[in-house]
N, CA, C and O of each residue as an XYZ file, in Angstrom:
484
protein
N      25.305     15.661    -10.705
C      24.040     16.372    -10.762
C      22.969     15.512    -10.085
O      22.931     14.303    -10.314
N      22.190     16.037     -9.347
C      21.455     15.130     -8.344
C      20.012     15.638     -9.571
O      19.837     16.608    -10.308
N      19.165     14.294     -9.229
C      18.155     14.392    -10.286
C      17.147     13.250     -9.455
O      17.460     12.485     -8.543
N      16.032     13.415    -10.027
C      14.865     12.510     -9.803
C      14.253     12.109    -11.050
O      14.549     12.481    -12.185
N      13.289     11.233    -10.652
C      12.472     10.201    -11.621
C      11.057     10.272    -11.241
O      10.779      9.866    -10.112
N       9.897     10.819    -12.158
C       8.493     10.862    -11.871
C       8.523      8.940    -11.699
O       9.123      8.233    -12.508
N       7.996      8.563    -10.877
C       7.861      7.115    -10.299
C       6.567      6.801    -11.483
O       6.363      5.606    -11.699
N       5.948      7.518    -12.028
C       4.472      7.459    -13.003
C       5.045      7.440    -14.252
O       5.477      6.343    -14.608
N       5.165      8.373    -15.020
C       6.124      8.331    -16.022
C       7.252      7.890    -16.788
O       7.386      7.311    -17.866
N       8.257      8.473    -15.638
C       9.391      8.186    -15.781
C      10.269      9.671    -16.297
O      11.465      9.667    -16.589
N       9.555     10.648    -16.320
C      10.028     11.876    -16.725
C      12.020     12.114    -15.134
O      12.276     11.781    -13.977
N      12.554     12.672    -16.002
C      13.676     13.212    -15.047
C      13.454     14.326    -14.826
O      12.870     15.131    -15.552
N      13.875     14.471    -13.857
C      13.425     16.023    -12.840
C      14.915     15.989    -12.182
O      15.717     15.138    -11.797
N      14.811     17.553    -12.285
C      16.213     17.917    -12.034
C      16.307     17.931    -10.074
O      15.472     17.280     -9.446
N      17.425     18.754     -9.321
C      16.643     18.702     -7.836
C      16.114     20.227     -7.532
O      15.820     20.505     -6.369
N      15.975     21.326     -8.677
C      15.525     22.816     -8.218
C      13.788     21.822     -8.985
O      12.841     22.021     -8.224
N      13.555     21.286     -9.729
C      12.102     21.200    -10.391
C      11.695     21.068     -9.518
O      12.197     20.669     -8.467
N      10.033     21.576     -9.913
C       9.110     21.069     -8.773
C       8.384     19.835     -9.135
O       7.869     19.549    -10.216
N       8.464     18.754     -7.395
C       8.044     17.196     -7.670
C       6.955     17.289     -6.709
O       6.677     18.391     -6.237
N       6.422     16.427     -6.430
C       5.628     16.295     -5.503
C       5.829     14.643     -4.946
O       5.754     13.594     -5.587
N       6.096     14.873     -3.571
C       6.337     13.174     -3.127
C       4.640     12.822     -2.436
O       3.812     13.661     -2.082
N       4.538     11.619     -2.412
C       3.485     10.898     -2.140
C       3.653      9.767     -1.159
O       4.394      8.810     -1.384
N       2.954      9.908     -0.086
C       3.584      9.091      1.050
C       2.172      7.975      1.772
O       1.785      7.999      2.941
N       1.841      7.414      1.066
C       1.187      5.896      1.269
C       1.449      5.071      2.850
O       2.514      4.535      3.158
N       0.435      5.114      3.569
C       1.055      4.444      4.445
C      -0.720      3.300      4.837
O      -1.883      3.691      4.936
N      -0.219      2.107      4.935
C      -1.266      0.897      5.019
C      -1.022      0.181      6.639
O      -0.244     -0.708      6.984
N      -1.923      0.887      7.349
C      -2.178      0.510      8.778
C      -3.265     -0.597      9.274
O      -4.418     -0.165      9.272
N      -3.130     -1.752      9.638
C      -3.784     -2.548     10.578
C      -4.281     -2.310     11.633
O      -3.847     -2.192     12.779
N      -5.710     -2.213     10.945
C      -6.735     -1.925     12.488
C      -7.608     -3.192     12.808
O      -8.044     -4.070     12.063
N      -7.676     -3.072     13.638
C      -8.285     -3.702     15.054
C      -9.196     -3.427     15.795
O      -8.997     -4.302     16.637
N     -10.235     -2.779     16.224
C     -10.839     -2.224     17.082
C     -11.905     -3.341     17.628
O     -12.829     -3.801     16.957
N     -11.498     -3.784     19.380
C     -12.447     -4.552     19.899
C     -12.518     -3.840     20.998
O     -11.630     -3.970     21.840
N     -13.412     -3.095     21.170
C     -13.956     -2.066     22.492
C     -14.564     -2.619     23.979
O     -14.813     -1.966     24.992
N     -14.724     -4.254     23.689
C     -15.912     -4.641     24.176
C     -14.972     -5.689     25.061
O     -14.349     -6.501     24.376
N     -14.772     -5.781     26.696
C     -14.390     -7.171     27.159
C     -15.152     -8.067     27.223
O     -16.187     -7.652     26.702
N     -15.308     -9.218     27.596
C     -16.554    -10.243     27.886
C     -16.011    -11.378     28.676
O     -14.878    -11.860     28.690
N     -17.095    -11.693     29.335
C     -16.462    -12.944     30.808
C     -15.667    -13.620     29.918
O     -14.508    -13.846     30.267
N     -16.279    -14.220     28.170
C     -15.190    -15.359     27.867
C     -14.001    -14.869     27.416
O     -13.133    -15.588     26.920
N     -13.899    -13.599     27.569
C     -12.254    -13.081     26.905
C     -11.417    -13.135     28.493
O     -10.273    -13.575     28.385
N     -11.631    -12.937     29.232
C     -11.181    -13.225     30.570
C     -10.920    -14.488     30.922
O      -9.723    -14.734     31.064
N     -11.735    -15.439     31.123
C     -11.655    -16.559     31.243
C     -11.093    -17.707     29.995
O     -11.273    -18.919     30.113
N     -10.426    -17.105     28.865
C      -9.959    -18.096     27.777
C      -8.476    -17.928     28.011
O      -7.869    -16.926     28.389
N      -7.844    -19.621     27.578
C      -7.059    -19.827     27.764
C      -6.132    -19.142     27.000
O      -6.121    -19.541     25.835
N      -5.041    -17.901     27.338
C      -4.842    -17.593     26.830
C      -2.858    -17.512     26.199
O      -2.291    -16.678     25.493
N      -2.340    -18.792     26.877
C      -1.278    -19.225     26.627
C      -1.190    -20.349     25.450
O      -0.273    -20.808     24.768
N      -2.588    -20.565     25.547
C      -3.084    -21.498     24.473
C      -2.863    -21.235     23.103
O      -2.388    -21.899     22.182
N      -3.517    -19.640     23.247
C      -3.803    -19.023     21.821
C      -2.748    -18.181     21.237
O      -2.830    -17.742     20.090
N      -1.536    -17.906     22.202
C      -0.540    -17.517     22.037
C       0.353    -18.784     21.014
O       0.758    -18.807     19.852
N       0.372    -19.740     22.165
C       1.100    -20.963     21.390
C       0.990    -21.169     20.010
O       1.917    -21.321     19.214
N      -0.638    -21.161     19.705
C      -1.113    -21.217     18.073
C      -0.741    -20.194     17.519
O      -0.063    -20.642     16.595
N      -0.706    -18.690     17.413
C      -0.734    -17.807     16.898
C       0.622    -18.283     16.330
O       0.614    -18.770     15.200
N       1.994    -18.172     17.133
C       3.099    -18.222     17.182
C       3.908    -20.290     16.639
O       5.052    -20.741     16.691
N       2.572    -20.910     16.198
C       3.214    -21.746     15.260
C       2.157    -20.967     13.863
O       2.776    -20.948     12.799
N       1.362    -20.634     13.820
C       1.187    -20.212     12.854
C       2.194    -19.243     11.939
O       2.139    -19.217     10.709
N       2.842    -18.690     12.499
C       3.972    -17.756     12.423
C       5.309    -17.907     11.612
O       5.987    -17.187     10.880
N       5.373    -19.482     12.204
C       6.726    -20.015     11.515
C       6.596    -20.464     10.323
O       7.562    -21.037      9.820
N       5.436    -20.324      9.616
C       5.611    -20.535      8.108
C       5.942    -18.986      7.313
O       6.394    -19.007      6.168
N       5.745    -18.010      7.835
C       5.632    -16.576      7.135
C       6.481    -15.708      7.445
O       6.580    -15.343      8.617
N       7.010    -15.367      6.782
C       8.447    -14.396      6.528
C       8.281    -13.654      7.409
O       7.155    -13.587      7.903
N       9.130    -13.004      7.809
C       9.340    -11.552      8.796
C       8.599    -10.434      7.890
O       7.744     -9.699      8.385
N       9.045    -10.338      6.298
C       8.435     -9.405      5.667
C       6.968     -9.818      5.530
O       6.244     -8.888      5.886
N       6.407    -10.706      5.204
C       5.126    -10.969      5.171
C       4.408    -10.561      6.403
O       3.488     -9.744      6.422
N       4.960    -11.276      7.579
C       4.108    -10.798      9.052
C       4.112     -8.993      8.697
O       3.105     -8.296      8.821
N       5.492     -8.466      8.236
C       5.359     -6.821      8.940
C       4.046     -5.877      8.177
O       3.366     -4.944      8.605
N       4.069     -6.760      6.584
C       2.595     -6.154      5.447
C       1.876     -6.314      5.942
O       1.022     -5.490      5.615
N       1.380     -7.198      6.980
C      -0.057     -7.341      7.506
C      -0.139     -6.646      8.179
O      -1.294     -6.519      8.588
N       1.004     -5.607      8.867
C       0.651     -5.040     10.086
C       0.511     -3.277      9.546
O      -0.398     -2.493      9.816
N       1.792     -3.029      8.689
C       2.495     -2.142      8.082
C       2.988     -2.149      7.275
O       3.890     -2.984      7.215
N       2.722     -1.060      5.838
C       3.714     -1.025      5.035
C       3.177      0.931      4.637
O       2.220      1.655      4.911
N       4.472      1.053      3.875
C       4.580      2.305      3.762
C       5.185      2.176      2.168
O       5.786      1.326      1.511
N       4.722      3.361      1.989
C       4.983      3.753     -0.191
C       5.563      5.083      0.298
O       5.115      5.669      1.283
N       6.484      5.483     -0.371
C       6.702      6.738     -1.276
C       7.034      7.206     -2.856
O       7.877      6.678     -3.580
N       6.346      8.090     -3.132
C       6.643      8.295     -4.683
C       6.459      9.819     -4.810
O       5.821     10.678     -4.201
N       7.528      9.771     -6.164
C       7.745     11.194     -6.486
C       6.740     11.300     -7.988
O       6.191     10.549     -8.795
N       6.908     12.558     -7.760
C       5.332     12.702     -9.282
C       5.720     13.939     -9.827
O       5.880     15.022     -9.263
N       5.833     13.657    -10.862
C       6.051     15.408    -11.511
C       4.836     16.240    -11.729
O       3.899     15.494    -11.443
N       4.375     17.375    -12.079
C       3.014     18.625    -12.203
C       2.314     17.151    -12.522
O       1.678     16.532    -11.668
N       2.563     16.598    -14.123
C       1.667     16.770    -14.985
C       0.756     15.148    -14.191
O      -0.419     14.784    -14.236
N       1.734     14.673    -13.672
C       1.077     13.288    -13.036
C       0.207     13.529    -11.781
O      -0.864     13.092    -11.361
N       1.234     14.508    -11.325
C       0.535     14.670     -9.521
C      -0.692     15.239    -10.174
O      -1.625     14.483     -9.900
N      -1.154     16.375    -11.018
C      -2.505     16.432    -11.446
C      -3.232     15.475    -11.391
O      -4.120     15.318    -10.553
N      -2.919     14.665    -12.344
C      -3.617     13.225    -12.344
C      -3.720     12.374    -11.335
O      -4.452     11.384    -11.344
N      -2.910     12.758    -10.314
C      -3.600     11.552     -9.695
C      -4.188     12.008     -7.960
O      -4.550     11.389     -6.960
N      -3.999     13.548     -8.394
C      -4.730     14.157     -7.073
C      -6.554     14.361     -7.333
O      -7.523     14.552     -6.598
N      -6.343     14.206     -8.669
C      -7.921     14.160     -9.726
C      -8.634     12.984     -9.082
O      -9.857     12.862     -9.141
N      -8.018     12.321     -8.608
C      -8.830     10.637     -7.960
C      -7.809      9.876     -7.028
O      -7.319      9.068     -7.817
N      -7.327      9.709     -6.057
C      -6.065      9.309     -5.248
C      -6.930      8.074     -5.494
O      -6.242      7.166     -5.960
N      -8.230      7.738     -5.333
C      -8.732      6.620     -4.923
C      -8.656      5.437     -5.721
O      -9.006      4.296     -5.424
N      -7.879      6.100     -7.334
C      -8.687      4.799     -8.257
C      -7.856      3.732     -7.851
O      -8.372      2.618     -7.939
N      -6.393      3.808     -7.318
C      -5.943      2.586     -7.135
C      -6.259      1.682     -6.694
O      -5.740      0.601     -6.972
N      -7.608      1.889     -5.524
C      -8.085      1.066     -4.855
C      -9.047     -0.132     -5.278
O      -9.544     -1.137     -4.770
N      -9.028      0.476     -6.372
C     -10.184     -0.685     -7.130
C      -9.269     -1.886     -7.964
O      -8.484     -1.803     -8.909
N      -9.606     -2.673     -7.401
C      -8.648     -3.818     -7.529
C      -9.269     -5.396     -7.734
O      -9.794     -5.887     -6.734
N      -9.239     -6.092     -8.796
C      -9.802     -7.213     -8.990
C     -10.026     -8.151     -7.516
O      -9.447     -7.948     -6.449
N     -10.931     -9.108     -7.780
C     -10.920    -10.097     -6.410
C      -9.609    -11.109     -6.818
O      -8.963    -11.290     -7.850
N      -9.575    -11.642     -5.501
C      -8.374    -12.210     -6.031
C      -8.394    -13.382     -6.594
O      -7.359    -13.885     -7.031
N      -9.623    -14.010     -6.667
C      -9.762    -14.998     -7.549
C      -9.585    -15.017     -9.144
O      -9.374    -16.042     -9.794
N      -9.691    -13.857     -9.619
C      -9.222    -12.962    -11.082
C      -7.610    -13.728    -11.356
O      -7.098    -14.310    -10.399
N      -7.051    -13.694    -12.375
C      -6.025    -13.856    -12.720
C      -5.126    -12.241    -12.370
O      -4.617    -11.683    -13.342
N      -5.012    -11.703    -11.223
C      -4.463    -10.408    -11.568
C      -3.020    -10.363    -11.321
O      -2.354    -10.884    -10.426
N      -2.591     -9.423    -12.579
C      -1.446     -9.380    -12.783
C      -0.358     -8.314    -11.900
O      -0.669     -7.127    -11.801
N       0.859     -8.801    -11.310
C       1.654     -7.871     -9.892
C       2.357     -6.855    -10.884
O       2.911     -6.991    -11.975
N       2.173     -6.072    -10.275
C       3.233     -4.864    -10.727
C       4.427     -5.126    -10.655
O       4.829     -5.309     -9.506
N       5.238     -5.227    -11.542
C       6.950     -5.091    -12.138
C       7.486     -3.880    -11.438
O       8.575     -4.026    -10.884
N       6.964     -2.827    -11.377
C       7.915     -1.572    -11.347
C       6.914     -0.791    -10.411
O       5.734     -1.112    -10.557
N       7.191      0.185     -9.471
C       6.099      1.126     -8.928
C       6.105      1.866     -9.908
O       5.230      2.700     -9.678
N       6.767      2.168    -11.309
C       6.235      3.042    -12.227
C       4.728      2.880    -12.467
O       3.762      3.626    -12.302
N       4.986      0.849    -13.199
C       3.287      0.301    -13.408
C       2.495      0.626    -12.269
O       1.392      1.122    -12.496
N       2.811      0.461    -11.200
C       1.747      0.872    -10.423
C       1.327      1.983    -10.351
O       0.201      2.257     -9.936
N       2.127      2.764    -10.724
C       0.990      4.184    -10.708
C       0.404      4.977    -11.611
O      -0.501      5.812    -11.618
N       1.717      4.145    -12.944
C       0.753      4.415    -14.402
C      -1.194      3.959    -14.270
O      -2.234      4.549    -14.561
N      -0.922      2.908    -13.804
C      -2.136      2.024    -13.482
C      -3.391      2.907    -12.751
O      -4.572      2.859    -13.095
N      -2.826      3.717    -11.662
C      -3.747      4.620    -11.090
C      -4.231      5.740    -11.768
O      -5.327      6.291    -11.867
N      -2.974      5.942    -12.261
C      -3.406      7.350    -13.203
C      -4.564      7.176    -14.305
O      -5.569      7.854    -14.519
N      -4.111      6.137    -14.861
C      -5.191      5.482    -15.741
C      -6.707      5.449    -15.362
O      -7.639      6.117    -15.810
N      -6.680      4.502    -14.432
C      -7.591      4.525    -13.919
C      -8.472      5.589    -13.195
O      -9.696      5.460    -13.204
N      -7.915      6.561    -12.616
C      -8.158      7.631    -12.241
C      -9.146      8.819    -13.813
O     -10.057      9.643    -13.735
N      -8.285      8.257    -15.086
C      -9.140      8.831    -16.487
C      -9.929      8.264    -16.360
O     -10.976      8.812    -16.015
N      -9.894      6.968    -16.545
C     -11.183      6.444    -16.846
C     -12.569      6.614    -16.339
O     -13.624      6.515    -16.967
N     -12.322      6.955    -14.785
C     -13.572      7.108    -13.713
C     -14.221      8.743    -13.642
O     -15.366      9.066    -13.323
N     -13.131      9.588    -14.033
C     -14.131     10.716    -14.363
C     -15.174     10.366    -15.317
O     -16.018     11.201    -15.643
């Protein structure tokens, strides 16, 4: 029997129920519109060289989060309500100087939104 898991909950969902998937995607922008004589004229095998020892301390997965990462999650009615009520609260997020605590499970993480998402109405 093929079945799913509200990623929020934890409710089981069969595969005729209705789920709703949620598709997160965290893009690296950039925008420098502007050339200038010193971007032309800088050495720029130089800054390659540095970039690329900077590099060799940080994982392949670490470099690809900075660039890209992507979420999906499944949500049953009663969650996807909740968290179409505020998509945003997740975003509010301690500084990181805070002691803050990582999510164990993408369940916590989205219990966490949902939550938060009550609280801010």
């Amino acid at each position: 029997m093929v079945y799913y898991k509200c990623d929020a909950c934890g409710k089981s969902l069969l595969k005729n129920d209705l789920r709703y998937k949620v598709k997160i995607e965290v893009i690296a922008v950039y925008e420098k519109n502007e050339i200038h004589l010193k971007d032309l004229i800088q050495n720029h095998q130089e800054e390659i060289e540095k970039i690329i020892k900077e590099m060799e301390y940080i994982t392949a997965d670490e470099l690809e989060s900075q660039i890209y990462k992507r979420f999906e999650f499944d949500l049953c009615p009663a969650c996807h309500k909740k968290y179409i009520s505020n998509p945003k609260a997740g975003l509010y997020f301690q500084s990181s100087n805070d002691n803050t605590e990582e999510y164990n499970t993408v369940r916590d993480f989205l219990r966490e939104i949902i939550e938060n998402g009550e609280e801010n109405r």
